[in-house]
C-alpha positions in Angstrom: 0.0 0.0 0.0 1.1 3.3 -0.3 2.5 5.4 2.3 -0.3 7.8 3.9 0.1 10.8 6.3 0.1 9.1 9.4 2.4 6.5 7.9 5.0 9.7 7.5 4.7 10.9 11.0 4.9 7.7 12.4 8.0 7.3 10.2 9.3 10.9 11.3 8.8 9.6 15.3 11.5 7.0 14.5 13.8 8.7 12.1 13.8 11.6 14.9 14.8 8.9 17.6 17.3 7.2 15.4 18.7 11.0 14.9 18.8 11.6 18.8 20.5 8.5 19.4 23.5 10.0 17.2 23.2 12.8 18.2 25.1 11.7 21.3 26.3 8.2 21.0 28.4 7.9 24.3 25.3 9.3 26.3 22.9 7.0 24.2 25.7 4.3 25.1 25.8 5.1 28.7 21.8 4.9 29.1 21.6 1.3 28.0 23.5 0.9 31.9 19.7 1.3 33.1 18.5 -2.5 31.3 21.5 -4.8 33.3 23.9 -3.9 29.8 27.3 -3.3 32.0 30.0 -4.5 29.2 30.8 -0.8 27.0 31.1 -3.0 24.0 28.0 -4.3 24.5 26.0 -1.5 24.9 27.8 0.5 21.9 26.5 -3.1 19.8 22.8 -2.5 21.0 22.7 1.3 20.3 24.4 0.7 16.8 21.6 -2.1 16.4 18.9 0.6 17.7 19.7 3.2 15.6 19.7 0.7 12.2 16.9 -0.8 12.9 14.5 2.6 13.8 16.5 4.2 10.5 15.5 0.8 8.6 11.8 0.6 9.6 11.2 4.5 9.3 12.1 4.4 5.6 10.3 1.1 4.8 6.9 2.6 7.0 7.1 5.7 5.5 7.2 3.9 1.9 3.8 2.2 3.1 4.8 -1.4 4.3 2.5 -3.0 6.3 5.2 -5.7 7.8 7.6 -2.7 8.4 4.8 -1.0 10.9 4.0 -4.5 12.6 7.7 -4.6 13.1 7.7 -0.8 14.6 5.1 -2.2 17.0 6.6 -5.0 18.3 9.8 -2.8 18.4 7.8 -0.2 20.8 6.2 -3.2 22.7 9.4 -4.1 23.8 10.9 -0.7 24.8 7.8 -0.6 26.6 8.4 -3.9 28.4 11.8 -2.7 29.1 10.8 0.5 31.1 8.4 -1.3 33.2 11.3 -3.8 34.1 13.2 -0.7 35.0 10.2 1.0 37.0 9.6 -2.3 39.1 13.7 -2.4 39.5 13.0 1.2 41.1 15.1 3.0 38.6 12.5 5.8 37.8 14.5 8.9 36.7 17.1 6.8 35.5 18.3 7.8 31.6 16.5 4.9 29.4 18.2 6.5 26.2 14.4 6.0 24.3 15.0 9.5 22.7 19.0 10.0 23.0 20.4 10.7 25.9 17.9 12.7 27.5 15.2 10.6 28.3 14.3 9.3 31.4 12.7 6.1 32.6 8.9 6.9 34.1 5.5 6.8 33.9 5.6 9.1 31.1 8.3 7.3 29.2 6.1 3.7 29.3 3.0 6.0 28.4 4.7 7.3 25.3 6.0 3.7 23.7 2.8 2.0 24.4 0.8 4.6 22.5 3.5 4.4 19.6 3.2 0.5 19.6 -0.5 0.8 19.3 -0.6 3.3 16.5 2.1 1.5 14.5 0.0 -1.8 14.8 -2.9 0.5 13.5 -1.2 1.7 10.6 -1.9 -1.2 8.3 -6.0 -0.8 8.6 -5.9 3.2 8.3 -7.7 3.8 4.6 -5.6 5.5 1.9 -6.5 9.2 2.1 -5.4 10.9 -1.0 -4.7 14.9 0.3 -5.4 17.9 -2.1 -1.9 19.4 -3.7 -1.8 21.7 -0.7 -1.8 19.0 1.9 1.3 17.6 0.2 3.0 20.7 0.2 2.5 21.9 3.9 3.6 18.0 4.8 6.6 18.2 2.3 7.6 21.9 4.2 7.2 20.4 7.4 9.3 17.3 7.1 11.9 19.5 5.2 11.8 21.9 8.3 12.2 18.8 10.6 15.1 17.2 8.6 16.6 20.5 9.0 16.4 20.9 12.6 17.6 17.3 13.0 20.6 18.5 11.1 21.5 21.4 13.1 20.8 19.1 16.1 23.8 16.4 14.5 25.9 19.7 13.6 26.0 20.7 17.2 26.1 17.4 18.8 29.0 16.5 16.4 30.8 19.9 16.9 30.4 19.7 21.3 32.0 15.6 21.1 35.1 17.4 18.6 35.7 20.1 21.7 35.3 17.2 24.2 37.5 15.3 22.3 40.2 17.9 21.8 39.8 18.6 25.2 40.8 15.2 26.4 43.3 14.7 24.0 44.7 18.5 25.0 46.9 20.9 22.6 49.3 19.4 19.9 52.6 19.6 20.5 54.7 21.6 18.4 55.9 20.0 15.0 59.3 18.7 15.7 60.8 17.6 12.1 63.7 15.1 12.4 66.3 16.7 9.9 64.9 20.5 9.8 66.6 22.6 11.7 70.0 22.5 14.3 70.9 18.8 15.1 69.5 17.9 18.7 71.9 17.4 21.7 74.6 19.7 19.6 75.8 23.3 20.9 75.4 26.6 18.6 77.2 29.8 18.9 73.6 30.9 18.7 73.3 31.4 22.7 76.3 34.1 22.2 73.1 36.2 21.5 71.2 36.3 24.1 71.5 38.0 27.7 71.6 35.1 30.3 69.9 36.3 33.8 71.2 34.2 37.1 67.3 33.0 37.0 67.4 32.3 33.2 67.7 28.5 32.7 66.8 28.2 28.7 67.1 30.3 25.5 64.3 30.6 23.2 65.0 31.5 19.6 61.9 32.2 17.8 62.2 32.5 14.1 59.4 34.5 11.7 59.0 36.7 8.6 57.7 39.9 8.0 55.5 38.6 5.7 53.8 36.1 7.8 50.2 36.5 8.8 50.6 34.0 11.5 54.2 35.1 12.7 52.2 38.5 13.3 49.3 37.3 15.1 51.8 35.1 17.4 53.6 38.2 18.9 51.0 38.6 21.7 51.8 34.8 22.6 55.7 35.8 22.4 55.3 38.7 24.3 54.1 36.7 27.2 56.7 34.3 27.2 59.2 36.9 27.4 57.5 37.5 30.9 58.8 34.4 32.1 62.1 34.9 34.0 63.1 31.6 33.5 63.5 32.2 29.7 65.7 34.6 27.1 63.7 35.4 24.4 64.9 36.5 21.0 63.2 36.7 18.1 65.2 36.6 14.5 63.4 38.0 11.2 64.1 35.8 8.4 65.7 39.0 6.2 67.2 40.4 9.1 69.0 37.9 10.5 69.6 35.7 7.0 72.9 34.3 7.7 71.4 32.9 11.3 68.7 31.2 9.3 71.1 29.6 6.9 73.4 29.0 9.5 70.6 26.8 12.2 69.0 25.2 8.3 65.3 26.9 9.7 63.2 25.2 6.9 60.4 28.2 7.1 58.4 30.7 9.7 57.0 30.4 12.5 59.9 28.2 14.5 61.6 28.2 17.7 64.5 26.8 18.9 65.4 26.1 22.5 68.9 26.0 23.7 70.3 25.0 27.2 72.6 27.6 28.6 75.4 26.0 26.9 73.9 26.1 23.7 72.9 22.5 23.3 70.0 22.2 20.7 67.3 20.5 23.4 64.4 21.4 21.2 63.0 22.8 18.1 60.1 23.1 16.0 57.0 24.8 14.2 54.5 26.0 16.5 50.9 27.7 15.8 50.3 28.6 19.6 51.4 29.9 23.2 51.0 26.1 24.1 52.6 25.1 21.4 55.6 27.4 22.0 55.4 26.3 25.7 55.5 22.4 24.9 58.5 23.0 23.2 60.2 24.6 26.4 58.8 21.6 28.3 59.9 19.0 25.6 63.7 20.7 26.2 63.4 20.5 30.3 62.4 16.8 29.6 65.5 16.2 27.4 67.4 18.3 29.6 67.2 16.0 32.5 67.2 12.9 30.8 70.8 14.1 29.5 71.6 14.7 33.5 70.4 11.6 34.5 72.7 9.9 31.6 75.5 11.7 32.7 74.9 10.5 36.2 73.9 7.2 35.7 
């Protein structure tokens, strides 16, 4: 038979649950702990399963299958016999993951998928209603304004688990090339350049063009490393100061270079960022005391 109006909303109530579901996967995930699922790989199996299968049957219900609606039922009838398992297990308020990650198991919840599981086993015995032209287009709007708010919902789900991501991986570390730039563990006559303070412990050599956008907008983060009175800080334009540049092989702008107080080479790289210029001074304290503890050992 062919698809009808109800058979489209019906069809939109899954496609927006499957959408929710992806929306936030790891909270999805984390709601399936409410139905006994413990194992992470199991529940990530059951809400890759979930989502397929309410994607799956909304397309085939909203195409007008009889067997996919009778499907959706049962499929309903179960999340329904799931909640009440979880209400008699007194875990009301509990997340039950039935719309993403922000339902809740209740009253309201159990309510909600027994009324779906009864109008999905209806849908095969609704008559074919055949709406005027207009009818079409105001569904046609709506579902297109729907898809789009589903969208924008993905958009933003997908753009807050890149920050959380980023966030637990932290900043990059500067990009240290083997073969670009001064050999490591190797003294330059480069530190004959800089003023050496009784606190100063390393030399920072920051390299960058006058034709650099990004060398320009990094001069704030420079600036505030020169605060630091652990560190020298020079910087050495690459027109300037061309025979440095040759001399130290600096393959392009912005780089930095940090030298012990004897000169040693302990790191070097491009950088993009304060933290970036930072994880460079920490890579070269790291190096720094592995070369003690060598020396001790």
């Amino acid at each position: 038979m062919l698809a009808s109006l109800p058979d489209l909303l019906l069809a939109s109530v899954l496609l927006v649950s499957a959408g929710a579901k992806l929306a936030r996967p790891r909270a999805a995930q984390a709601a399936l702990a409410t139905y006994g699922l413990r194992s992470p790989r199991a529940r990530a199996a059951m809400w890759g399963l979930a989502v397929a299968v309410e994607g799956a049957l909304a397309v085939l219900v909203a195409l007008g299958s009889d067997l996919a609606a009778w499907a959706a039922a049962a499929l309903m009838a179960g999340f329904a016999a799931l909640l009440a398992r979880a209400l008699r297990a007194g875990r009301a308020g509990q997340p039950c993951g039935c719309l993403g990650a922000r339902g809740r198991v209740g009253a309201g919840a159990l309510v909600r998928a027994l009324v779906l599981a009864v109008a999905f086993a209806a849908l095969p015995f609704v008559p074919d209603v055949d709406p005027a032209a207009t009818g079409w287009l105001a569904l046609g709007l709506g579902l297109a304004l729907a898809g789009l708010g589903a969208l924008a919902v993905l958009v933003l789900a997908l753009a807050r688990e890149v920050g959380e991501l980023r966030a637990a991986l932290g900043p990059a570390p500067a990009l240290e090339i083997p073969g670009e730039g001064p050999p490591l563990g190797v003294p330059v006559e480069l530190i004959e350049r800089f003023t050496l303070a009784e606190r100063t412990r390393y030399a920072v050599a920051v390299f960058s063009s006058e034709g650099c956008a990004l060398c320009q907008s990094l001069r704030p983060a420079i600036s505030l490393l020169r605060n630091d009175p652990l560190l020298a800080v020079l910087s050495f334009d690459e027109v300037s100061e061309r025979e440095v540049w040759h001399a130290l092989a600096i393959p392009g702008s912005p780089y930095a270079v940090v030298l012990g107080l004897d000169g040693t080479v302990l790191a070097q790289g491009t950088f993009n960022g304060l933290r970036q210029l930072e994880s460079l001074v920490a890579t070269a304290a790291a190096r720094e005391r592995e070369l003690l503890e060598a020396f001790h050992a």
